[in-house]
C-alpha positions as CSV (number, residue, x, y, z in Angstrom):
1,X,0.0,0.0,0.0
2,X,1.6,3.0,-1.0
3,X,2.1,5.7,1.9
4,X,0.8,9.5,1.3
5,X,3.3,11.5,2.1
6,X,4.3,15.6,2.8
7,X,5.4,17.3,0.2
8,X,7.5,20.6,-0.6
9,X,5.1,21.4,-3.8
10,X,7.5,18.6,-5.4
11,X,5.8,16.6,-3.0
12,X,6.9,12.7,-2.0
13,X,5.0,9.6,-2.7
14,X,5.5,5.8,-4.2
15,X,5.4,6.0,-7.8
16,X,5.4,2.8,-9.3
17,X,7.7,2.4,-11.2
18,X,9.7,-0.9,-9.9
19,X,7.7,0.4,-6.6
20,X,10.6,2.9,-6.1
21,X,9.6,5.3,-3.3
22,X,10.0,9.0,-4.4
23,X,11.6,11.8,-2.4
24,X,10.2,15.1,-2.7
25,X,12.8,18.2,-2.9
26,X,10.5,21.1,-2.1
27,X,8.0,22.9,-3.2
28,X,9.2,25.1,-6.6
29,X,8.1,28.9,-7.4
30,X,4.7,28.1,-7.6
31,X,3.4,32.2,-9.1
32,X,0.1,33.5,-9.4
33,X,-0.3,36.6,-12.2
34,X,-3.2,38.5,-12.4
35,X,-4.8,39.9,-15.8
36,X,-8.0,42.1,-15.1
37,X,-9.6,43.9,-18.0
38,X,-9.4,47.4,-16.2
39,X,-7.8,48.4,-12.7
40,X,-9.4,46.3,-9.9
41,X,-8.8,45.5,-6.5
42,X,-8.3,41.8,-5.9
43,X,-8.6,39.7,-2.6
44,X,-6.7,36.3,-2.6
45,X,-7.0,33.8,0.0
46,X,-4.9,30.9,-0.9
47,X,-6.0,27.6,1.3
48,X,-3.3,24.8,1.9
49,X,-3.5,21.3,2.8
50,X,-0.4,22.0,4.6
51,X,1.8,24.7,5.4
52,X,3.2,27.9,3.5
53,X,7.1,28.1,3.5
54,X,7.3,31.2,1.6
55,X,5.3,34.2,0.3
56,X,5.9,37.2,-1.6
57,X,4.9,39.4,-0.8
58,X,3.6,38.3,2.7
59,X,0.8,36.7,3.0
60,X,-0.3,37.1,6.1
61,X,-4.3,36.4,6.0
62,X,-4.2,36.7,2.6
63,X,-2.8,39.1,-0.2
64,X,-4.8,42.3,-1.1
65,X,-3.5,44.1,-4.5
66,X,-4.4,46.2,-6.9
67,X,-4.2,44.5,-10.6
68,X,-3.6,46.3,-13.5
69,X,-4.4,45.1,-17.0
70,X,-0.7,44.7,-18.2
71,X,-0.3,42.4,-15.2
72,X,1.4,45.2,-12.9
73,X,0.3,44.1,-9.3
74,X,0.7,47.4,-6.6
75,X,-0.1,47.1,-3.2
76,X,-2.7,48.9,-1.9
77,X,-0.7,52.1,-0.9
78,X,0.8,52.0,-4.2
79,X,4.3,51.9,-2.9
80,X,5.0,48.8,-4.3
81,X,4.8,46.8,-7.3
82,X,5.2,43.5,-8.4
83,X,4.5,41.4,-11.4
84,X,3.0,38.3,-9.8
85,X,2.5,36.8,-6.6
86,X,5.1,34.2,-5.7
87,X,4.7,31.1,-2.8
88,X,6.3,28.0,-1.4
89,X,4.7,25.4,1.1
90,X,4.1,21.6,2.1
91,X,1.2,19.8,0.6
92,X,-0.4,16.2,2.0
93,X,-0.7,15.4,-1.6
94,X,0.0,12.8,-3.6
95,X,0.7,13.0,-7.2
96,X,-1.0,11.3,-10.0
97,X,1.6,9.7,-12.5
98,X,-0.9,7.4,-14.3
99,X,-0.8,9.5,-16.8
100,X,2.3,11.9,-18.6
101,X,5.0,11.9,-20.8
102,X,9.1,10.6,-21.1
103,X,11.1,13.3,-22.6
104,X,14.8,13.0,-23.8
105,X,16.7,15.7,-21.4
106,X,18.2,17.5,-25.0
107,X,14.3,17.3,-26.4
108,X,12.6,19.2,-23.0
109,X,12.8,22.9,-24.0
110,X,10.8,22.4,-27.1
111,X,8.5,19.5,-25.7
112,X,7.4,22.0,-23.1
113,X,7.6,25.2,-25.2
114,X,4.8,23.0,-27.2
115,X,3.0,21.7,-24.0
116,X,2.4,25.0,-22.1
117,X,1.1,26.9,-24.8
118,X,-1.2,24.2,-25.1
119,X,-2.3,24.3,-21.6
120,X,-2.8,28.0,-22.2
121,X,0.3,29.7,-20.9
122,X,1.1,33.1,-22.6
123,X,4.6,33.4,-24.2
124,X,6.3,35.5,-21.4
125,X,4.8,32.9,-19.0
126,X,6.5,30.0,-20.6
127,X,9.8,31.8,-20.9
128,X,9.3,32.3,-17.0
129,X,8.6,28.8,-16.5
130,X,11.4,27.4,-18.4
131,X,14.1,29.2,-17.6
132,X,13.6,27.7,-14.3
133,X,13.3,24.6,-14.9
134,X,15.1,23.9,-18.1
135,X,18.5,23.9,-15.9
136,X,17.5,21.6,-14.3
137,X,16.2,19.0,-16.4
138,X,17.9,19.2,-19.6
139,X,20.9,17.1,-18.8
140,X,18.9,14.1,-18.0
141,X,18.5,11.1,-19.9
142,X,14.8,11.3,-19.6
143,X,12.4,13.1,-17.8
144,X,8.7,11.9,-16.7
145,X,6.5,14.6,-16.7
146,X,3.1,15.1,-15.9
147,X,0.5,17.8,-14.8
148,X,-1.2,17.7,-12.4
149,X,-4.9,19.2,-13.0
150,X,-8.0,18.6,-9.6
151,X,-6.3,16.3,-7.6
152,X,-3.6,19.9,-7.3
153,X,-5.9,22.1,-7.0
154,X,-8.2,20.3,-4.2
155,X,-4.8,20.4,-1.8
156,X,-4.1,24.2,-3.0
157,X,-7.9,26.0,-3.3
158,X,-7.4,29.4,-4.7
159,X,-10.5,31.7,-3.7
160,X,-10.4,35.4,-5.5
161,X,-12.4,38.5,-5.4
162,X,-13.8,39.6,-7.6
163,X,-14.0,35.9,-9.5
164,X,-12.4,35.8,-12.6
165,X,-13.3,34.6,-15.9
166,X,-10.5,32.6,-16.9
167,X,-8.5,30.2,-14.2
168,X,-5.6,28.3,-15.8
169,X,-3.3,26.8,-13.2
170,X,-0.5,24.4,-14.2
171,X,1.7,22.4,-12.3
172,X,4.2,20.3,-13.4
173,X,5.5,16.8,-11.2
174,X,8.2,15.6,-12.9
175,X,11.7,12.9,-12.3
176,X,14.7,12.3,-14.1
177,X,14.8,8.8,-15.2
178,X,18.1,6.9,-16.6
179,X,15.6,4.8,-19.2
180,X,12.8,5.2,-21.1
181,X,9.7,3.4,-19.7
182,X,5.9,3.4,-21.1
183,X,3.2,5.5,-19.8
184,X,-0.1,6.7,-21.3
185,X,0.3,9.8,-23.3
186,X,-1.8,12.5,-21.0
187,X,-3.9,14.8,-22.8
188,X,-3.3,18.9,-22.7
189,X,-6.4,20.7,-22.2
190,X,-6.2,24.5,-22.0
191,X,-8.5,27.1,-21.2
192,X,-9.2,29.9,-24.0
193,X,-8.5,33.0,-22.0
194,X,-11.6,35.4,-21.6
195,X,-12.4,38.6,-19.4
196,X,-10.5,38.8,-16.0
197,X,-7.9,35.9,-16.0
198,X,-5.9,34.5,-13.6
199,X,-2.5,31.9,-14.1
200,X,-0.3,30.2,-12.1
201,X,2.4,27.9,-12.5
202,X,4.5,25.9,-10.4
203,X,6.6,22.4,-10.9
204,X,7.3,19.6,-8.3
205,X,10.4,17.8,-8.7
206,X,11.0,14.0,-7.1
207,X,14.0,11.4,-7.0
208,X,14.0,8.0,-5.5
């Protein structure tokens, strides 16, 4: 019986795989940005089924900002100014790996260059996600990916006000892997982005 496990937003769990327990290695720059149609002032309670590590900026009981349709996020003085919302934290979550995707190390950047527009990430919102990441997976044999879509999002429940139109939150959980093995192809399904729109990304990385 696999064991659920804490996790860092790269959160543990058995994957089988050769029933190789997975170690988690922290939750990675999961960030929210913020696309309103005209300057609004946005309430964002983010609930965990665990434990914040990091925010920025603080959270405290929750972020209060002012969003501006380029994406500018001021606080509400208007002293400050950000361009998304950035946090870390554990999860009691376990990921789903049933479905995903090996990709050669060399062949990453464009396999997800081609899988993040399709889950609806702009172009200055994948560049932001792969430089991150792409350092740290391109000198792998192969990598198993796989987002992770409701059984996230139940463990991480975003609540914003006013609602928005458009949600797209993607998280990647992903392992380097010496050999190739078979996995059903998962299918990308990305939201068209209408009105108010909200996206955040963030990436989970485990090794056994």
């Amino acid at each position: 019986m696999q064991k659920l496990m804490k996790t860092l937003f790269t959160i543990a769990m058995l994957f089988v795989a050769g029933c190789t327990p997975l170690i988690d290695r922290g939750v990675k720059k999961p960030v929210i940005y913020f696309y309103p149609q005209e300057t609004t002032e946005v309430d964002i309670k983010l609930t965990l089924d665990g434990e914040f590590i990091a925010t920025y900026p603080k959270y405290n009981d929750g972020w209060k900002i002012v969003a501006e349709p380029d994406g500018t996020l001021r606080s509400l003085d208007g002293t400050k100014s950000y361009y998304c919302l950035f946090w870390e934290g554990t999860l009691n979550y376990k990921p789903d790996f049933s479905t995903g995707f090996v990709v050669k190390g060399s062949e990453t950047e464009a396999f997800l260059e081609d899988a993040l527009a399709k889950l609806g990430l702009s172009e200055r919102e994948r560049n932001e996600f792969i430089i991150y990441w792409l350092p740290r997976m391109q000198n792998n044999a192969y990598n198993l990916i796989s987002f992770q879509s409701q059984n996230y999002t139940d463990h991480a429940l975003l609540d914003i006000t006013p609602k928005p139109d458009t949600v797209i939150r993607v998280m990647m959980a992903w392992r380097a892997l010496k050999e190739s093995i078979d996995i059903e192809p998962q299918e990308l399904d990305g939201l068209e982005r209408k009105g108010f729109t909200v996206v955040e990304w963030g990436g989970a990385e485990y090794t056994s």
